[in-house]
N, C-alpha and C positions, 0 to 999 in steps of 0.2 A: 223269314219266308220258309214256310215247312209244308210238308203234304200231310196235314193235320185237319181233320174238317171243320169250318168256320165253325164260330160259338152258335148256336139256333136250330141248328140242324143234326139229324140222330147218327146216332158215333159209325166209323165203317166197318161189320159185321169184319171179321178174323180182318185184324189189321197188318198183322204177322203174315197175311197170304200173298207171295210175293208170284203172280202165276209164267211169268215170263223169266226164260233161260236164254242163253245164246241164241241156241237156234230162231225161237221166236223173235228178239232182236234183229237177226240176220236174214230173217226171213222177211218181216218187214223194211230192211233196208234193200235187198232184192228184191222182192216183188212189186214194194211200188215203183221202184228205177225200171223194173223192164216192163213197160205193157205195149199196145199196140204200134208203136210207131218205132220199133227197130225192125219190124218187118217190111217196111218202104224203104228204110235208109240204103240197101246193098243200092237200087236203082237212082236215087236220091244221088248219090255220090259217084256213080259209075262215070257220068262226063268228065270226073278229075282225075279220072286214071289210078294209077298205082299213090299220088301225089294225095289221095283222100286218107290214106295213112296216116300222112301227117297231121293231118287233122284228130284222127282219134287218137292218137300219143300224148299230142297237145293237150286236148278235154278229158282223158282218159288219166292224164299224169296230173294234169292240176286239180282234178275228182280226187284223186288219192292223197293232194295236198291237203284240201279243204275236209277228209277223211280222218288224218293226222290231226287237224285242227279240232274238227268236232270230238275224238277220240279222248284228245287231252284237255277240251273242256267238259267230257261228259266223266271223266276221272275226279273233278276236283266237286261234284253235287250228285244227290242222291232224289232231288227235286224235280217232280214232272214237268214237261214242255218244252225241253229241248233249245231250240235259238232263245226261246223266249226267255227263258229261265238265266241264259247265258248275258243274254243285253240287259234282264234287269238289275241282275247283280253287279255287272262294268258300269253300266248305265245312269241307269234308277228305272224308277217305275212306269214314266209315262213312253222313253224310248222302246220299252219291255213289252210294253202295250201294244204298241203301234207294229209290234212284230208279231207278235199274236194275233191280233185284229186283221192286216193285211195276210199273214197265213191262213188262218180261219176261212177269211173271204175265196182265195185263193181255190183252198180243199171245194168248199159246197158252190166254187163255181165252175170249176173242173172235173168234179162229180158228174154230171149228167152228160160232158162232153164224154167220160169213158165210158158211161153205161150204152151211150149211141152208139161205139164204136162197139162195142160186144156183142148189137143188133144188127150191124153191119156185118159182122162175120158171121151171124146166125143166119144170114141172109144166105151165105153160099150153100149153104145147105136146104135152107128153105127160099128157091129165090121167088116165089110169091108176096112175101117179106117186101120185096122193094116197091109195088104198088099199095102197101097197105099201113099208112099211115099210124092210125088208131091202133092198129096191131104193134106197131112200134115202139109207140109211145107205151102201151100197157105192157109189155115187154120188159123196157128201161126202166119203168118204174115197180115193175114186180119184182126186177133183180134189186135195185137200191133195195127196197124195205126187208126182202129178203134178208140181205147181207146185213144191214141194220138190227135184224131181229137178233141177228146171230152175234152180233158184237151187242146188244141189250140182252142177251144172255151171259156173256161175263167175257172179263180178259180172258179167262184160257181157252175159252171155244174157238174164239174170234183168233188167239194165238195158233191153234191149232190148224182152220181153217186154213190163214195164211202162210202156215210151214208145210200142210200139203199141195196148197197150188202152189206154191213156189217151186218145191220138186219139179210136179209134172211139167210145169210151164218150159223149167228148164231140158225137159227130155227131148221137145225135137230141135232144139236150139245145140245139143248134145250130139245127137245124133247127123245133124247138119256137116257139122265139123268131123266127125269121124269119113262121112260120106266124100268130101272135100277132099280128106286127105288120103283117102281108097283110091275113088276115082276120080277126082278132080285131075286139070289141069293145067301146066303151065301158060300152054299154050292161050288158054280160053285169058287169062289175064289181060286189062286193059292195058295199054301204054302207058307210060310214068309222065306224063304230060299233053294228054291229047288235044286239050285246048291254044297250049300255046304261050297260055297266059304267067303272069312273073308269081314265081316260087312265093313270097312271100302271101301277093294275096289271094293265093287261091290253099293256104294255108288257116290266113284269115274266114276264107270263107267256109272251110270243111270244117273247121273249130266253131265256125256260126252254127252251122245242120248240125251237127252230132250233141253237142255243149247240150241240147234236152233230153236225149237218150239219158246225162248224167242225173237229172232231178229228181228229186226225191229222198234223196241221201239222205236228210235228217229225220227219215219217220221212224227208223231202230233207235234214236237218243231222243225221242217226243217223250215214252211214255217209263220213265226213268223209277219212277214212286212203284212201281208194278213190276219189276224186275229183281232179281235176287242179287243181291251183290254187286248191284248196278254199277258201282267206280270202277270195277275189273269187268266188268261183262260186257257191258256197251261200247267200252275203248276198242277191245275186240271181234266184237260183232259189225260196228262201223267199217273199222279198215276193212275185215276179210269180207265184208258185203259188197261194199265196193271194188274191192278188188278181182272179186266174182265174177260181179257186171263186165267192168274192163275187159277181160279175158273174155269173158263170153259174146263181148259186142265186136270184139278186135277180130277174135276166132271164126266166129260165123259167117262175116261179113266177108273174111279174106277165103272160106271155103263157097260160099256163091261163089264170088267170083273165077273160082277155079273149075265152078257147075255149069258156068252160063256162060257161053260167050258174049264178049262187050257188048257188039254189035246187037245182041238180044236184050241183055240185060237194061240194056240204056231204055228200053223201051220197055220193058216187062212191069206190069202191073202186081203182080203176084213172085218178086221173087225168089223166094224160101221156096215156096209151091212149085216154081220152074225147075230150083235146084234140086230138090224133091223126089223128083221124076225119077233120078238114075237108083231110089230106092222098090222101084216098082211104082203099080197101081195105089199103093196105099198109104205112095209117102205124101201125095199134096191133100188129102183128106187128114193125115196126120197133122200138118203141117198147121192146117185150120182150127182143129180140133186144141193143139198150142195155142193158137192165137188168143181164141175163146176162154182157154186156160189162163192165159197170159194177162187177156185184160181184166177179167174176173178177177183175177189175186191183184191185181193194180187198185180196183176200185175198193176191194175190200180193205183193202192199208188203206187207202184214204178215206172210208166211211172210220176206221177205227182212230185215225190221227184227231179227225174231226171232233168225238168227241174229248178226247186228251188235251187239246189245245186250251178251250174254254175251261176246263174242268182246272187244269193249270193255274188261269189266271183266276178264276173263281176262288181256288184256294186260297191265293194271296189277297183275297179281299178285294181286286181290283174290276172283278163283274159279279154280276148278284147272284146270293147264295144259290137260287135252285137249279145254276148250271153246277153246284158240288154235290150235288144228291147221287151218291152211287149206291145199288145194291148188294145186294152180300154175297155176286158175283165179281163187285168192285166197276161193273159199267157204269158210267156216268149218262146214264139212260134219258134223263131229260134234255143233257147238247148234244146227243145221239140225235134224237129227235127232232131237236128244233133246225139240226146240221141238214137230216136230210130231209126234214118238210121246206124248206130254203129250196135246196138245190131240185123238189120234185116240180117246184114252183118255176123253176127255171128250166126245167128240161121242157115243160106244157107250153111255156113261151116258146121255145124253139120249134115247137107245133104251129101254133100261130099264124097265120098268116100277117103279115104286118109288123109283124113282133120278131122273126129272127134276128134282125138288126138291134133288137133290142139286149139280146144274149149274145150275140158276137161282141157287141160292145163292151159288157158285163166280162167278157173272156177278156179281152185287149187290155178293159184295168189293172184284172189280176195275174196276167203275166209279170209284171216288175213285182210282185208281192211275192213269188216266189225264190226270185233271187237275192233280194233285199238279204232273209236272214243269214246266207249263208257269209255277205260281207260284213256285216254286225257281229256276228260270229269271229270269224277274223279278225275284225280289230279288236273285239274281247281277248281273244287271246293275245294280242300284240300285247295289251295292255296291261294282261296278267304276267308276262312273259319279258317284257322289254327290261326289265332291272335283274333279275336273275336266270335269265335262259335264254341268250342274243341268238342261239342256234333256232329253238322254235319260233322268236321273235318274226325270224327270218322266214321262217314257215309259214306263219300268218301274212306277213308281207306278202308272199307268193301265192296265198290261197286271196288276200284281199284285190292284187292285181288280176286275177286269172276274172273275181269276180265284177270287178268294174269293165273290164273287158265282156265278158257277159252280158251288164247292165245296159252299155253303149250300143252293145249290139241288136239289141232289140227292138232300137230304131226310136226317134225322137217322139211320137206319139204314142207307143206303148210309154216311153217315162211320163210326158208330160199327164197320161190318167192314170196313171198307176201312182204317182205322184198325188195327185187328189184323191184317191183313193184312200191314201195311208193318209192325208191331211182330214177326211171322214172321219178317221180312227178317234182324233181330240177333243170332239166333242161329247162322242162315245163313252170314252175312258172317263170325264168328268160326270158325266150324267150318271154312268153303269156303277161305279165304286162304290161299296158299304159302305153306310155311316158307323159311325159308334165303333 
């Protein structure tokens, strides 16, 4: 299994061209981890008091586990796709598949939910926006193809894209935290137990909320074939990506709380924006102005993972050639396209009337698809690991637990469609493979 392009198809212009560095790695594993939904969480968490800490230690420590694990199996291949690549070499082909397939799915159905949330924040600025449907919708779909065009212009555009919003995105998440620790304070902090309830499970349950803040880890080890030096770069850019996030989700959230009083915060719909405030008139338009940053560089990593993914398993012959067709920018322009004419189909459903139920449904299946790779992942490493490295053995053990703990928690009917979801995959895999 090589990133060689199959027999039939014309050879990839400078194959030498390796357009992603650390940073672009790193950037893609920060950008798609932080988008919209660390800006709810300070409120989110604010009823467990001081005791929601523990919960981001918890998902925040066992992210850096499964960090370590991804690091060290993005060390031993120089092969695009990431989890997938990792389960089909432990594996074989068809479990390889099936993780491909349910990510795949996953990215172009989680697509159109980020691009909502980018028209949602475009809304505070235009709040006209919120009566006007049609405008919404061409909106989300003018961003997708957008960012689409821009990642079918080539991996370094699309690289580059997502190392400048990753920056910006991080600026007022940066400046949060400085604010916090200027004027924040002690005082405004919630009680270390205000519910009442027992230590353990409201440990459980802050590890439940926070555990999605960490997702998306594996989109810096997706596109592996496109990277310089990939066995030293990616191991690198994974951890410090993650460890970025952590800090900055641990960080910011403990400087709200030092902005806001409980009693407001428990209630505050905007709390970045509330905390915001002690930077002047200009810090809760700043704060927006992040958001939009934030979720734009979110969805632009996963319009680029989207096509990597297929492109991947295309390679190894196990989906049909014309998702390998890359141009002599190296995008694999035709699962570009099919990624986001998928998910533009699915965003118009959620216009619908009649039919949102039909896209929240389509969301509930591929929730468990997102978690799936990174436990497959884990026990690849166990596997490579158990006869000569009982240390990282051990490592995977604890990234594999951290992740069943995940999976359980998603509640018995995200498994049982997310479950047939990946059971879809097998006929898929049989049907889609190259002959000859």
């Amino acid at each position: 299994m090589t990133d060689t392009t199959p027999a039939g198809l014309p050879p990839l212009p400078n194959p030498a061209l390796k357009p992603l560095s650390f940073w672009g790695c790193w950037s893609l594993t920060v950008g798609v981890m932080i988008g919209s939904g660390i800006f709810l969480l300070p409120t989110v968490l604010a009823p467990y008091g001081l005791m929601s800490f523990g919960g981001w230690l918890l998902t925040g420590g066992s992210s850096i586990l499964l960090a370590l694990v991804l690091a060290r199996l993005a060390g031993r291949t120089t092969r695009t796709g990431g989890p997938y690549a990792y389960a089909a070499d432990a594996f074989g082909d068809l479990p390889g598949f099936l993780i491909a397939w349910g990510y795949w799915a996953s990215v172009w159905i989680a697509t159109p939910t980020i691009a909502l949330a980018f028209v949602g924040y475009l809304s505070v600025f235009f709040p006209q926006l919120n009566d006007a449907p049609v405008a919404q919708a061409a909106l989300a779909l003018g961003l997708l193809w957008t960012l689409t065009l821009i990642s079918i212009r080539g991996v370094r555009e699309a690289g580059l894209v997502q190392l400048v919003m990753t920056f910006l995105k991080l600026i007022p998440l940066i400046l949060i935290i400085i604010a916090g620790l200027a004027f924040g304070s002690a005082d405004n902090l919630p009680e270390l137990n205000p519910t009442g309830g027992h230590p353990l499970a409201i440990l459980a349950t802050t590890a439940l909320l926070t555990m999605w803040a960490f997702a998306g880890m594996e989109a810096g080890v997706i596109p592996a074939g496109e990277v310089a030096n990939p066995q030293k770069t990616m191991p690198r850019a994974i951890f410090t990506g993650v460890l970025t996030v952590a800090l900055v989700y641990i960080g910011s959230t403990a400087a709200v709380m030092m902005l806001v009083p409980a009693d407001q915060l428990a209630q505050s719909t905007s709390p970045f924006s509330d905390a915001a405030r002690v930077l002047g008139t200009w810090g809760p338009p700043l704060v927006a102005i992040g958001a939009l940053v934030s979720t734009a560089g979110s969805l632009n990593g996963n319009i680029f993972t989207s096509g990597q993914m297929p492109l991947a398993v295309a390679l190894d012959r196990l989906a049909p050639k014309f998702l390998a067709i890359r141009n002599k920018g190296h995008a694999p322009y035709w699962a570009l396209i099919l990624a986001t004419s998928v998910s533009s189909i699915l965003l118009i459903l959620n216009f619908s009337r009649g039919l949102v139920g039909a896209f929240t449904f389509l969301l509930m299946m591929s929730t468990l698809t997102t978690l799936i790779p990174m436990l497959i992942s884990a026990l690849a490493e166990f596997k490579h690991s158990w006869a000569s490295a009982r240390g990282w053995a051990a490592v995977a053990v604890a990234g594999a637990l951290y992740s069943v703990f995940a999976i359980l928690g998603s509640g018995l009917e995200v498994l049982a469609w997310g479950a047939l979801l990946l059971a879809a995959g097998v006929p898929v895999f049989y049907l889609g493979r190259q002959r000859g």
